[in-house]
C-alpha positions in Angstrom: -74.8 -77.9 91.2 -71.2 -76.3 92.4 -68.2 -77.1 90.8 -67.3 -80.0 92.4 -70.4 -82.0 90.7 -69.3 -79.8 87.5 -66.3 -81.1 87.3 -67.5 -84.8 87.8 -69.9 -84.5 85.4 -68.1 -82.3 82.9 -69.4 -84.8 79.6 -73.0 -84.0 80.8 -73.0 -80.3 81.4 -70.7 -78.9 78.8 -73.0 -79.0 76.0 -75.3 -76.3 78.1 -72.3 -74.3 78.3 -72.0 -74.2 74.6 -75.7 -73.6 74.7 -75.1 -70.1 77.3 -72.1 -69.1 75.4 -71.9 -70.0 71.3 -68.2 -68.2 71.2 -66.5 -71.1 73.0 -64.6 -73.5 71.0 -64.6 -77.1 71.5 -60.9 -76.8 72.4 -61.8 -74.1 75.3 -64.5 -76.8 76.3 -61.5 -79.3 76.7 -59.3 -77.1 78.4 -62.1 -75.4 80.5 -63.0 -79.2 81.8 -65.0 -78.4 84.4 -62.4 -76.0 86.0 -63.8 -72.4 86.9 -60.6 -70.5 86.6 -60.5 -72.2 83.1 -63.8 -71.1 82.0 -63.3 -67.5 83.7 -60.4 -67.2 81.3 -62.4 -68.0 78.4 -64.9 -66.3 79.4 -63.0 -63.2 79.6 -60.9 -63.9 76.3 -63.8 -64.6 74.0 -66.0 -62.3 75.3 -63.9 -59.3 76.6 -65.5 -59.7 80.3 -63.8 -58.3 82.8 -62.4 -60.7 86.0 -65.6 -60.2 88.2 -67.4 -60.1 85.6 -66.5 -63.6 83.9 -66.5 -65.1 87.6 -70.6 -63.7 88.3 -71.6 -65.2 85.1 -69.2 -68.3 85.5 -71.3 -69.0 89.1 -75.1 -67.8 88.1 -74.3 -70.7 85.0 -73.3 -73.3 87.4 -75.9 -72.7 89.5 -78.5 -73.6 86.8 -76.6 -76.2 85.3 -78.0 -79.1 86.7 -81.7 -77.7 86.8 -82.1 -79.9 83.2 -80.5 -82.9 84.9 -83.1 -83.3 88.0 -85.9 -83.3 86.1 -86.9 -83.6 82.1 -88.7 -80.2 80.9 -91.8 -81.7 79.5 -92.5 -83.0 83.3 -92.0 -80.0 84.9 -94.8 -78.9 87.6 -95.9 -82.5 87.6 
């Protein structure tokens, strides 16, 4: 996914973010939206990450994020 399709399908892919990282609220969800400047911020206020930090592990997420969507895991390697 990029964050175009992130932020389109924000409903659907925030709960993995919860899943990645517990510390975020459901408020910073709201506010995050989708938006990776948002979630950089978070990321870097919860967790004390610095900028380029927060922005690596901001895009490695994203790029997994729709992995769970393509395909359920029980029929992976069909």
């Amino acid at each position: 996914m990029n964050w175009d399709q992130i932020e389109g399908k924000w409903l659907q892919v925030k709960g993995s973010l919860k899943t990645q990282w517990g510390k975020l609220t459901d408020d910073d969800l709201n506010v995050i939206a989708g938006h990776r400047d948002k979630l950089v911020g978070k990321l870097q206020e919860r967790y004390g990450y610095a900028r380029d930090e927060a922005q690596r592990k901001a895009d490695e997420w994203v790029k997994t994020a729709g992995e769970g969507s393509r395909e359920p895991h029980y029929t992976q390697g069909r």
